[in-house]
C-alpha positions in Angstrom: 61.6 -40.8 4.8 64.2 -41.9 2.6 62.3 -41.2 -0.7 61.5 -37.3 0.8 65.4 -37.1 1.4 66.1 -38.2 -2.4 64.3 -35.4 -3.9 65.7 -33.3 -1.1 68.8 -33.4 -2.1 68.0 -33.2 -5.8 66.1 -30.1 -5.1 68.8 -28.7 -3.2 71.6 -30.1 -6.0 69.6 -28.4 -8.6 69.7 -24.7 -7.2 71.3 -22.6 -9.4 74.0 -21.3 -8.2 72.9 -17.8 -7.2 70.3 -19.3 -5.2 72.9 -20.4 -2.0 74.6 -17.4 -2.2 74.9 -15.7 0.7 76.0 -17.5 3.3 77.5 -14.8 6.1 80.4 -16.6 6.9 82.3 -18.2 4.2 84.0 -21.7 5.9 86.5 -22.8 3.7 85.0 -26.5 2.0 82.0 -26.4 3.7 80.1 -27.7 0.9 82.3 -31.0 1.0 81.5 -31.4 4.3 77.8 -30.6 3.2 77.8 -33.4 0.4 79.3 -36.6 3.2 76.5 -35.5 5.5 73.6 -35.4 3.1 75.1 -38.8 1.4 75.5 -40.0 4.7 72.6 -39.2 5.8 70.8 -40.9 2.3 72.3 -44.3 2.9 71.4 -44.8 6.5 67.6 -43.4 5.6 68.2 -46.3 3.1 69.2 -48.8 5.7 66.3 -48.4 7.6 63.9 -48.4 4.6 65.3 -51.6 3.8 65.5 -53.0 6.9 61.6 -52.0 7.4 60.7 -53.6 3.8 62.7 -57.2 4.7 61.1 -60.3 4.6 60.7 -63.0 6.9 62.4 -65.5 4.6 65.2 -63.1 3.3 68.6 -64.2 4.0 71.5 -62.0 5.5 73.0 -62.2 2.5 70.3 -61.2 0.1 69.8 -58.5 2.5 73.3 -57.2 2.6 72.7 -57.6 -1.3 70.2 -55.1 -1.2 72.3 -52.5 0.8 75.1 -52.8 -1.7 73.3 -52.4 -4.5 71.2 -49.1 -2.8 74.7 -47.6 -1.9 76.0 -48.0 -5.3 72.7 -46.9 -6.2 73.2 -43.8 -4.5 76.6 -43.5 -5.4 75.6 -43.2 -9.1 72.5 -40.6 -8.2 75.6 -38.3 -6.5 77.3 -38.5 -9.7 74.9 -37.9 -12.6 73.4 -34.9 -10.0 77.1 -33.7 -10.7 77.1 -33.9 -14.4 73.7 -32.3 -14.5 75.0 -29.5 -12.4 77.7 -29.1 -14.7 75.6 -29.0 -17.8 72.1 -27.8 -17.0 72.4 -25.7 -13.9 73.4 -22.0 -14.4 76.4 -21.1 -11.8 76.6 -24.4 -10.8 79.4 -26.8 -11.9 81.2 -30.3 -11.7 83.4 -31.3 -9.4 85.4 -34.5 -8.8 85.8 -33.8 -5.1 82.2 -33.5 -4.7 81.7 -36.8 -6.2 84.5 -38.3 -3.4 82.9 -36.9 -0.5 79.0 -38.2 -1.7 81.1 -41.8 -2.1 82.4 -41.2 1.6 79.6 -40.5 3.1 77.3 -43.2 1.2 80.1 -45.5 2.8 80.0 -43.9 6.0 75.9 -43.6 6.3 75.5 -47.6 5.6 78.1 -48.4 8.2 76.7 -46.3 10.8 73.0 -47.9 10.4 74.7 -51.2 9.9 76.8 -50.7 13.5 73.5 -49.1 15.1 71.5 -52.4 13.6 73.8 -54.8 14.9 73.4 -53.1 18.7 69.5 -53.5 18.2 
């Protein structure tokens, strides 16, 4: 599931602009909110594919290893999606915020998994 929601999002990144136009109601920064869910969303799909692939003799720490370095991971995927947006997609363009609210939501996503692990 996690894998299906990478490309997802790349797919849906990699629009060109005109292609989510359209939208009946225009909500002021929706697409912020748009890029903490699907981030959000990425990094607990991550947790759980993680958490599925651990091994028997794989210490808490390596494991919490593992998450940090997926989060990043996805952190940096957010990014370059940004740049390519910027540079390959027509109508499409960079922005910084963009970038913030992917970081937020990678942050957020992990911690949620993490807290609903923990109550497992």
């Amino acid at each position: 599931m996690f894998w299906m929601w990478v490309v997802l999002v790349a797919v849906l990144s990699l629009l060109p602009g005109r292609s989510i136009d359209g939208v009946p109601v225009e909500i002021p920064h929706i697409d912020k909110a748009v890029h903490f869910l699907f981030y959000g969303i990425m990094t607990f799909l991550l947790g759980k594919y993680l958490h599925g692939r651990r091994h028997k003799n794989q210490t808490e720490s390596q494991h919490k290893k593992q998450q940090i370095l997926g989060v990043l991971a996805c952190m940096v995927y957010g990014t370059i999606l940004e740049f390519v947006q910027e540079f390959a997609i027509p109508g499409r363009n960079y922005e910084s915020w963009d970038i913030l609210f992917n970081i937020a939501g990678a942050i957020a996503g992990i911690a949620l998994f993490n807290l609903a692990d923990k109550n497992n």
